[in-house]
VOGU-3710 file (C-alpha; in Angstrom, 3 decimals, decimal comma):
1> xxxxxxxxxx> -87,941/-5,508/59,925  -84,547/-6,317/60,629  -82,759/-4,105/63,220  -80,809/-2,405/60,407  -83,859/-0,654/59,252  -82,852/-1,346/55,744  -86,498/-3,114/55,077  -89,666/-2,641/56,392  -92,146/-5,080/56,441  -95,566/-3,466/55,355
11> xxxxxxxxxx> -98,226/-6,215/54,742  -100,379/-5,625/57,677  -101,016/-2,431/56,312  -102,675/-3,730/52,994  -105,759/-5,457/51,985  -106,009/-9,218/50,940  -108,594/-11,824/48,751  -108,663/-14,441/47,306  -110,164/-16,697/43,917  -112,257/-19,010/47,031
21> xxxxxxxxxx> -112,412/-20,009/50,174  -112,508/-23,547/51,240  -114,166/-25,342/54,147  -111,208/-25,134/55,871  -110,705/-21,652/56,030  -114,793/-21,274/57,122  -114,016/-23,539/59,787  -111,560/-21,117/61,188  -108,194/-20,375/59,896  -105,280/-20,305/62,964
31> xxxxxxxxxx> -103,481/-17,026/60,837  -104,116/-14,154/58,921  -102,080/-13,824/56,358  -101,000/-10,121/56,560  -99,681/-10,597/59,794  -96,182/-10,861/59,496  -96,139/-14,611/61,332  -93,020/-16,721/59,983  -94,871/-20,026/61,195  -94,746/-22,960/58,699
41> xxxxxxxxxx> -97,205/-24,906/60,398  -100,428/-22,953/60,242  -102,693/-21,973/57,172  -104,034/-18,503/56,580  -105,225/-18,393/53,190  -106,756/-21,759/51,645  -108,587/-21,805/48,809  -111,091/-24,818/46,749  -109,200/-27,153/44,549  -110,022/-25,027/40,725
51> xxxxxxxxxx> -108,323/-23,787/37,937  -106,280/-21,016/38,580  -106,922/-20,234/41,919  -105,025/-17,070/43,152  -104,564/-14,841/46,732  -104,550/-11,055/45,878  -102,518/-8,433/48,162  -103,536/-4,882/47,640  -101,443/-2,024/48,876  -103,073/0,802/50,814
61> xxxxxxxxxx> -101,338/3,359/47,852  -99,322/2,638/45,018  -95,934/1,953/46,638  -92,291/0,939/45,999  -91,595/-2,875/46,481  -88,517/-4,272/47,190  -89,359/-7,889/47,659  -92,284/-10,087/48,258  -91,622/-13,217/50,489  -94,037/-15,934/51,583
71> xxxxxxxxxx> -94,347/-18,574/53,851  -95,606/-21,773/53,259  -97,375/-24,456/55,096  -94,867/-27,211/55,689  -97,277/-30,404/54,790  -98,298/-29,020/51,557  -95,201/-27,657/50,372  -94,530/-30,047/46,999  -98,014/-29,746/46,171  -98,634/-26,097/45,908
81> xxxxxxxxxx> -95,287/-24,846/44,308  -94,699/-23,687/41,919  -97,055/-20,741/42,569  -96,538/-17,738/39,910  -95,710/-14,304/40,978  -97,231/-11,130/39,384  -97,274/-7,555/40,462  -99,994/-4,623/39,190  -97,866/-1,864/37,519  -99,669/0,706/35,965
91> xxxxxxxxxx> -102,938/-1,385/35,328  -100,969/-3,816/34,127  -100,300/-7,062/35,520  -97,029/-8,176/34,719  -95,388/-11,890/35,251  -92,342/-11,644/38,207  -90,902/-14,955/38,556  -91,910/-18,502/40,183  -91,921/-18,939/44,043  -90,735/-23,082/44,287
101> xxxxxxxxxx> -87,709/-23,615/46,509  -87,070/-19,910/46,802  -89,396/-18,157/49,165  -88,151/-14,479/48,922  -88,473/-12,486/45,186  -87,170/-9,421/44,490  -89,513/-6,672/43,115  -87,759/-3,478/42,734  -90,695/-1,316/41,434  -93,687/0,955/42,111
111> xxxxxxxxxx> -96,775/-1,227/42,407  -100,184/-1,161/43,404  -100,800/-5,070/43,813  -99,729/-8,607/44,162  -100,935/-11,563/42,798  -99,729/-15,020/43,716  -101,464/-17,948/41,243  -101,379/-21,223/40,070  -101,274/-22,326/36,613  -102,546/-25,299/36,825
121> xxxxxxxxxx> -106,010/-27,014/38,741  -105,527/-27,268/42,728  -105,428/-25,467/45,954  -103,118/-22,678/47,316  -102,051/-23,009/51,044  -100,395/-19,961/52,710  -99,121/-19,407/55,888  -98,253/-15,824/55,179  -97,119/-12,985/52,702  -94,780/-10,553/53,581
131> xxxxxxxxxx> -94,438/-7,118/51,797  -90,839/-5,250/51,872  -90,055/-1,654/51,340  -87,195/0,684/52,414  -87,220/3,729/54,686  -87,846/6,223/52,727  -90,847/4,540/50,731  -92,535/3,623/53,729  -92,224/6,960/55,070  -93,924/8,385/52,204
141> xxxxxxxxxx> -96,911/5,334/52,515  -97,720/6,378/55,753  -97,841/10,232/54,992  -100,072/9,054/52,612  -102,405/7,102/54,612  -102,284/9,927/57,429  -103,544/12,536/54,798  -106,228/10,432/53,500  -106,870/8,255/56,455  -110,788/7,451/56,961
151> xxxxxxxxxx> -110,539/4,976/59,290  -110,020/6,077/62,501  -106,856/6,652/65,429  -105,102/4,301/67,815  -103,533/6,761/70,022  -100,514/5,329/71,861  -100,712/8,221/74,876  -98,996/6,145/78,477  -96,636/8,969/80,182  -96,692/6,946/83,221
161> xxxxxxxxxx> -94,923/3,642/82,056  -91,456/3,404/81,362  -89,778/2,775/78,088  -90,708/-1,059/77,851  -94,423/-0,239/79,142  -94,928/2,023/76,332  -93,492/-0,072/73,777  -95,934/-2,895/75,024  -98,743/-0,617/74,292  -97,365/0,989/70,686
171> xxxxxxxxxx> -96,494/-2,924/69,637  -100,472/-3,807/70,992  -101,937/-1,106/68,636  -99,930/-2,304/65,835  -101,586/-5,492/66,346  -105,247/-3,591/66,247  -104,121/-1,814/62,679  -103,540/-4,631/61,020  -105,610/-7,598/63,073  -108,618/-6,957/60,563
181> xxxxxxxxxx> -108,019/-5,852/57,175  -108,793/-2,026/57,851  -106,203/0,634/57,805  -106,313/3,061/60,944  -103,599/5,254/61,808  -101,311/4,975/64,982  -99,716/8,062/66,688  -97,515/8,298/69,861  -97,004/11,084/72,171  -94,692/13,685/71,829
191> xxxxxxxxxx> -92,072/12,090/74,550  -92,597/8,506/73,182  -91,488/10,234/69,553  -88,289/11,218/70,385  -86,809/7,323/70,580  -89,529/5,898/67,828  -89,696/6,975/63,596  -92,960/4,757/63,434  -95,455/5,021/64,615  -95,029/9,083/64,524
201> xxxxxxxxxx> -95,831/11,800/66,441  -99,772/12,642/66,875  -100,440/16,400/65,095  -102,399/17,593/67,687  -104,052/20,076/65,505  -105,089/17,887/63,766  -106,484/14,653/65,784  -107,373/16,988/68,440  -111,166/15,967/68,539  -109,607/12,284/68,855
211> xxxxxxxxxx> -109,074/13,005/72,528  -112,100/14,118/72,976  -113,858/11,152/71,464  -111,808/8,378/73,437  -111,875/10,426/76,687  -115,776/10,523/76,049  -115,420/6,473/76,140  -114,721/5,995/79,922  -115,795/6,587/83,360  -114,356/9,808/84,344
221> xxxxxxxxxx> -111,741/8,273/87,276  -110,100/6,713/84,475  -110,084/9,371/81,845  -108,125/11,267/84,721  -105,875/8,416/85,165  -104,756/8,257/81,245  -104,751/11,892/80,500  -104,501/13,724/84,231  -100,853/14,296/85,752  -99,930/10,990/86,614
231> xxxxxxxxxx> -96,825/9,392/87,859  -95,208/5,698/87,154  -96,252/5,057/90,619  -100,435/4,358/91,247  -102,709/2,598/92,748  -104,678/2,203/89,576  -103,168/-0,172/87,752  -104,492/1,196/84,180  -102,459/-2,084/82,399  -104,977/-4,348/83,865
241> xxxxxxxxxx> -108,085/-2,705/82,586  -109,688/-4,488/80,354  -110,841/-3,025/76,734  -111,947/-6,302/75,203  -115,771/-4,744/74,651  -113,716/-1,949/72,488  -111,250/-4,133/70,404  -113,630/-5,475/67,654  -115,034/-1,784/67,214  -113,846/-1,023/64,429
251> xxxxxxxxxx> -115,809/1,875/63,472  -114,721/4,079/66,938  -112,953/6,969/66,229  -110,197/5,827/68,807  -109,699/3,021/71,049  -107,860/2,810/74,362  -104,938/-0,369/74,009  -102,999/-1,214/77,006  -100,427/-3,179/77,678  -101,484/-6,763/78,466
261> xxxxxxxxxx> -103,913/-6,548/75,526  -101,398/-8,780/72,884  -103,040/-11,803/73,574  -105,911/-10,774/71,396  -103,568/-10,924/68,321  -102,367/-14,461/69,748  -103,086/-17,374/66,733  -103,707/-21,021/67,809  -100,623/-22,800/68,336  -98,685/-19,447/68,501
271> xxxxxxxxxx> -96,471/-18,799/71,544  -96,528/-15,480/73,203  -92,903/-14,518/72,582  -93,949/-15,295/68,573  -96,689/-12,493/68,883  -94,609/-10,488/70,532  -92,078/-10,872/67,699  -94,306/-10,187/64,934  -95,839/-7,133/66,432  -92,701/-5,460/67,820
281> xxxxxxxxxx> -91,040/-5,844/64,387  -93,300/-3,158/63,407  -91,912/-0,436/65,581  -89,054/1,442/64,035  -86,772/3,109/66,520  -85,511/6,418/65,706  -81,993/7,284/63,950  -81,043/8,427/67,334  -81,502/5,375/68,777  -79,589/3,356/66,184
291> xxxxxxxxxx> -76,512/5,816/66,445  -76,397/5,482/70,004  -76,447/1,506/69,133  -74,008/1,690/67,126  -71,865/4,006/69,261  -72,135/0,907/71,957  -71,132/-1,437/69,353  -68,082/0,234/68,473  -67,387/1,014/72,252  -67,680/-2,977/73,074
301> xxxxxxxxxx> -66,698/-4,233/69,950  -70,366/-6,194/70,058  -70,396/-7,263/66,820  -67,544/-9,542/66,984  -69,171/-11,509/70,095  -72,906/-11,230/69,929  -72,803/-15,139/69,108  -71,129/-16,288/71,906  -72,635/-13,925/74,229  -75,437/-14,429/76,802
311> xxxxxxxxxx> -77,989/-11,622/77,327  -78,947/-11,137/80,403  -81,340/-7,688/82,415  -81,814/-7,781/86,016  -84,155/-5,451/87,079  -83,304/-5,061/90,387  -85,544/-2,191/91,928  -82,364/-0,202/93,633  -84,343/1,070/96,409  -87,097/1,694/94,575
321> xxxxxxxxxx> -90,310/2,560/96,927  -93,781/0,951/95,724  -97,032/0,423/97,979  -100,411/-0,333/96,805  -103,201/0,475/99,701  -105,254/-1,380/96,839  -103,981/-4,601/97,170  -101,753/-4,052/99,874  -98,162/-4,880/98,159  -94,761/-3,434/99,400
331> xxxxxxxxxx> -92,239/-3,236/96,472  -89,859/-3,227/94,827  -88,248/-6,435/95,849  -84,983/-7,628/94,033  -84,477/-10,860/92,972  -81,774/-12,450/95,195  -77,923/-13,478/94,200  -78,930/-16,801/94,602  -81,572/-16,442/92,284  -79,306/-14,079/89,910
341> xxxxxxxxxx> -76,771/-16,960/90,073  -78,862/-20,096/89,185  -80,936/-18,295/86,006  -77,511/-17,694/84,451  -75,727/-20,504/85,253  -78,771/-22,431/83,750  -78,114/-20,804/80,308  -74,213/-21,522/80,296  -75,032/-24,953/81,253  -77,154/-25,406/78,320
351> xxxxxxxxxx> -74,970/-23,260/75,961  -71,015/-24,142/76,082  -70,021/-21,622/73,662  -71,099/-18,781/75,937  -67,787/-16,343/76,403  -69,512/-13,123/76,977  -72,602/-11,548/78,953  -73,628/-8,510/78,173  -75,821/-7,290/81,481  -78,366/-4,273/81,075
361> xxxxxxxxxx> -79,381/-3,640/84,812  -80,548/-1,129/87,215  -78,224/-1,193/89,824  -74,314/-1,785/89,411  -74,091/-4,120/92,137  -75,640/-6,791/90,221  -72,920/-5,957/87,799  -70,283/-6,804/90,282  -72,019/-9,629/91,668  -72,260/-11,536/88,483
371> xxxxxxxxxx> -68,255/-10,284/87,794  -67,605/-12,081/90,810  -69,831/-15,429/89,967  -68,916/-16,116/87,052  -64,603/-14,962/86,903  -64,211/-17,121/83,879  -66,354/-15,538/81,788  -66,189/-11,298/80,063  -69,050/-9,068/81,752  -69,726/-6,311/79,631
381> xxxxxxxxxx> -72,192/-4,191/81,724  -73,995/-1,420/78,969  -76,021/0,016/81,449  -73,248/3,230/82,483  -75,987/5,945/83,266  -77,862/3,349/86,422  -77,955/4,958/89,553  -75,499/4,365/92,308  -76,357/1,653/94,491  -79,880/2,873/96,789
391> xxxxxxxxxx> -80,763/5,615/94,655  -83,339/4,159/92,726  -84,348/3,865/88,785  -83,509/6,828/86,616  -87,599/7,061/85,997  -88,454/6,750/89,102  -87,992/9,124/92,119  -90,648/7,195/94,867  -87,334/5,866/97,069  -87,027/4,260/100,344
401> xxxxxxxxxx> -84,747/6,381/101,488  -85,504/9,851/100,209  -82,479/11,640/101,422  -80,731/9,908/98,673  -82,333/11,976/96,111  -79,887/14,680/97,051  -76,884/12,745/95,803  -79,076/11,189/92,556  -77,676/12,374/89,017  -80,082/13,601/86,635
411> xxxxxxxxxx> -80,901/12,313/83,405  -83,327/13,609/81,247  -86,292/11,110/80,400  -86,079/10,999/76,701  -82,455/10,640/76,732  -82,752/7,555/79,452  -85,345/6,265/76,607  -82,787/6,494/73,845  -80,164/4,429/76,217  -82,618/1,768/77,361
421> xxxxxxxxxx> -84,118/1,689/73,667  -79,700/0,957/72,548  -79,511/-1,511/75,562  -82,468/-3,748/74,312  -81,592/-3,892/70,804  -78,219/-4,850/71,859  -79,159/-7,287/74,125  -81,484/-8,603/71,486  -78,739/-9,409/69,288  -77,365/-12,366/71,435
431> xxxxxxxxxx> -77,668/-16,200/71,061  -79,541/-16,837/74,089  -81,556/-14,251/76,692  -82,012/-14,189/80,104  -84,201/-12,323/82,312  -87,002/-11,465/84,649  -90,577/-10,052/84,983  -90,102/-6,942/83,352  -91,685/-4,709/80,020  -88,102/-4,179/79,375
441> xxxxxxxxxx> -87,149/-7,572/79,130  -90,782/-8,359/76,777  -88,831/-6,086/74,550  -85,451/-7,796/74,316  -87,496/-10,772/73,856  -89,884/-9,296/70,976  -86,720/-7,806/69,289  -84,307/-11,078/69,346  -83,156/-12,823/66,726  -82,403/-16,218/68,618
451> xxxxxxxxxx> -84,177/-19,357/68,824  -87,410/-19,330/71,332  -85,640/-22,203/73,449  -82,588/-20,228/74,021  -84,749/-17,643/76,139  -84,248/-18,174/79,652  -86,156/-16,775/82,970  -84,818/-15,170/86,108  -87,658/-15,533/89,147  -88,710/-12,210/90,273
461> xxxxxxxxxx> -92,351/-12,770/90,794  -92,461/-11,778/93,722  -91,722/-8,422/93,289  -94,681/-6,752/94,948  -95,246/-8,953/98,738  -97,149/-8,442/101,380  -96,052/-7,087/104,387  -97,690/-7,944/108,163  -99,432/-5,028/108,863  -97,779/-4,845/112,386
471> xxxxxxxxxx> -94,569/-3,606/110,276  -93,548/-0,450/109,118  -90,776/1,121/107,189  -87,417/1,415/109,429  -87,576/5,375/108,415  -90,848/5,384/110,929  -88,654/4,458/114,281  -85,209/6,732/114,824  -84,102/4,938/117,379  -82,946/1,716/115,234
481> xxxxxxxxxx> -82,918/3,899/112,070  -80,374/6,018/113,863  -78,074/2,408/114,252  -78,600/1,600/110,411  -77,279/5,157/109,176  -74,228/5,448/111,754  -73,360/1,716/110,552  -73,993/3,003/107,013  -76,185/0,208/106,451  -78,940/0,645/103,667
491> xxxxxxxxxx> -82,503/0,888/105,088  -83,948/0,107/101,529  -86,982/-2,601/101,961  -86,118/-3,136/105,823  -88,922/-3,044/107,885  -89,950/-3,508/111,362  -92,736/-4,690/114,558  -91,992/-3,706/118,303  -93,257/-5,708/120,682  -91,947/-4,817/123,804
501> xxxxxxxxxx> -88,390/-4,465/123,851  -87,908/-6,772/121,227  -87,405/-5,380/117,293  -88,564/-7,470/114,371  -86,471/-6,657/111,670  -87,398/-8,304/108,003  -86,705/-7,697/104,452  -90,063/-7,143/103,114  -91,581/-10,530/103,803  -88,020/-11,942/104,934
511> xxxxxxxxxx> -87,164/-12,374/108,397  -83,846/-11,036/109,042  -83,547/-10,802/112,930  -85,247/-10,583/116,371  -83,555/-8,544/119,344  -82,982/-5,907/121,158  -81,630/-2,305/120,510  -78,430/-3,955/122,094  -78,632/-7,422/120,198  -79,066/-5,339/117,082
521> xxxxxxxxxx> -76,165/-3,590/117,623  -74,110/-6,677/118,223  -75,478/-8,485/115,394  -75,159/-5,723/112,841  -73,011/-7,783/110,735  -74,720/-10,496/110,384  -78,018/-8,239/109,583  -75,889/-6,089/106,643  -74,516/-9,912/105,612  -77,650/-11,199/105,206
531> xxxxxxx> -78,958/-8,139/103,370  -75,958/-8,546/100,380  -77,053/-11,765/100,365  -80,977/-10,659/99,775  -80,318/-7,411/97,600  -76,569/-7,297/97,122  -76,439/-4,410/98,798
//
């Protein structure tokens, strides 16, 4: 799927056979060959060494075609081609053309089937076979298969993530559709719907009973987790429960996907960010989302310097308040300017023809900072709806400092989802990417178009520490939190110990300074200094 929309890749969603299977393939292919993988250097369909050996492709419904493309395994290529192309039109199998040195052959008709052949004795070797519609065709295939669908649902239902969360999970179910050779249908929530065309919007009337059936699945604490009122913030971490006794199932009604459940569509030798690619490709953001995109384009005049530009998302936290009783983790903690400054100076280093950076973050002092690093080269920050600096994400409200929310502007969710969803298709447009531990970034990642070696990491493991339990939040003692807000110094992620007359101040697991009330005052500076230097604010 290219980010156009223009063409939609819909192989996964068919059926596929072939003339034999070889020993080879028994042993344990490293593909499938509906899967949309671009590899040369794996094998998904290999058949015995016979006279006109052949891989079929059946489409769920007869279908309009715009082109059929495959990929071939590397080794083998001058003794498999040429390999005949012919399409099932109206019962008829008729001849298309040869695939040899051209890999990609237009169809431009209503079909039911491909065939791909040899006409003479040997072996076919395929890495993959991709299937290409438009829009509008592939909107009327899936009505289709939603009216006649036998198969079963994989609802994507995750209210509590944020944008990149949920596209984790939608991306993840796309993998379970087409991961083995049986259709199922996948639906999103209403909210999720309003920034994605595909998969659509559950009918509620009816998959009702679908609820029902997956909630009738799981312990009770969790079914109140997923479907109860919940908030981004938990203790239950529902992304790390594991449904790898439901995955092969395919016979359930409904099946529960979460987000760290891609490595199940992972072939040998494939890298994560490859099935990331292939499985985010099948998502189709809405028209709102693309005019917005292009709205940004214009506004930047991105198209002009996406190839000399450098993506790069912080997510910085802004104040944001996270504690786990669980595992006993303060967030969230930002990565540092130092750390900020050495991931992208990395990439420049590595790529001289960098001019631009085009920075999606939370927090616009990481916009400034970087301005400030890097003087000699054009900052183009997209992200002009972030909170000011301390007041948190725009989907999250659980601050350090809650008086803040007072001066917080409001934007409503589905609209921050149609931003963020412009921001990381942008971003995904650039020659090289750089970023941290976030579901956003996974998505810029899955989406981009550059070369895996030109994606670059920004450390911000650490984003969830442990705090001694002798400290607590600054908020919990006046008399220093008094000093802080007459100094108009943030409080966000300062903590502190008494012990005696002496204060422990630290920056979540960073030691900022020991002294008294008087000391503190005297040292303020240096405290506030050391805190840019830490948050950047």
């Amino acid at each position: 799927m290219s980010l156009s929309m223009n063409l939609i890749n819909i192989s996964y969603l068919c059926t596929t056979f072939s003339s034999s299977v070889s020993d080879w393939e028994k042993k344990g292919g490293v593909g499938y060959l509906l899967d949309g993988s671009m590899s040369s250097h794996r094998y998904s369909a290999h058949t015995l060494e016979e006279e006109g050996s052949f891989v079929q492709v059946d489409l769920p419904y007869i279908s309009y075609v715009d082109s059929v493309e495959v990929v071939l395994r590397d080794i083998y290529l001058d003794k498999v081609v040429p390999l005949n192309l012919s399409v099932l039109h109206q019962e008829s199998w008729i001849f298309v053309d040869q695939f040899s040195k051209t890999k990609k052959i237009s169809i431009g008709a209503t079909i039911s089937a491909i065939r791909i052949s040899r006409e003479r004795r040997g072996c076919i070797v395929l890495s993959s076979v991709n299937i290409y519609t438009d829009r509008l065709s592939f909107n009327s295939l899936i009505n289709n298969i939603s009216e006649n669908n036998q198969k079963g649902l994989v609802c994507v239902y995750a209210p509590f993530y944020g944008l990149g969360g949920r596209l984790s999970v939608i991306a993840t179910a796309l993998g379970l559709i087409g991961s083995q050779n049986s259709i199922k249908e996948a639906v999103v929530d209403e909210l999720t719907s309003k920034v994605i065309d595909y998969p659509k919007k559950i009918n509620q009337s009816k998959f009702g009973n679908h609820y029902k059936i997956l909630k009738s699945g799981f312990a009770e604490h969790l079914v109140n987790h997923i479907f109860g009122h919940n908030t981004y913030q938990s203790e239950k971490n529902i992304s790390h429960y594991d449904t790898s006794d439901y995955l092969p199932k395919q016979a359930q009604k409904a099946i529960l996907v979460t987000r760290d459940n891609m490595r199940y569509y992972q072939n040998k030798g494939e890298q994560s960010e490859e099935v990331s690619r292939r499985l985010y490709s099948r998502i189709i953001p809405s028209y709102s989302v693309m005019e917005r995109l292009s709205r940004l384009e214009d506004k930047f005049e991105l198209s002009n310097k996406y190839q000399k530009a450098l993506a790069v998302h912080v997510r910085h936290g802004n104040g944001e308040r996270y504690y786990s009783s669980v595992r006993n983790l303060w967030g969230v903690k930002p990565p540092s300017g130092q750390k900020i400054y050495s991931a992208i100076k990395r990439c420049i280093d590595d790529n001289g023809d960098i001019e631009y950076i085009l920075l999606s973050s939370d927090c616009v002092r990481v916009a400034e900072f970087i301005q400030s690093s890097f003087p000699e080269k054009s900052i183009i920050f997209l992200s002009e709806f972030v909170q000011d600096v301390g007041l948190g994400c725009n989907h999250n409200n659980y601050l350090f400092d809650k008086t803040l929310l007072h001066y917080r502007r409001d934007v409503a969710v589905d609209l921050n989802d149609e931003i963020a969803f412009s921001e990381i298709l942008a971003l995904s447009k650039c020659i090289a990417l750089c970023g941290g531990e976030s579901y956003f970034f996974e998505a810029v990642k899955a989406f981009g178009v550059c070369d895996l070696n030109k994606i670059y990491f920004l450390d911000n493991k650490d984003r969830y520490v442990r705090v001694d339990k002798e400290f607590q939040e600054i908020s919990k003692v006046d008399v220093i939190l008094n000093i802080f807000n007459e100094l108009d110094v943030k409080t966000d992620g300062v903590f502190i110990a008494i012990y005696g007359e002496k204060y422990h101040l630290s920056y979540f697991d960073d030691m900022l300074f020991v002294g008294t009330k008087e000391e503190i005052i005297n040292n303020i500076n240096i405290i506030k200094n050391k805190l840019i230097e830490l948050r950047l604010y």
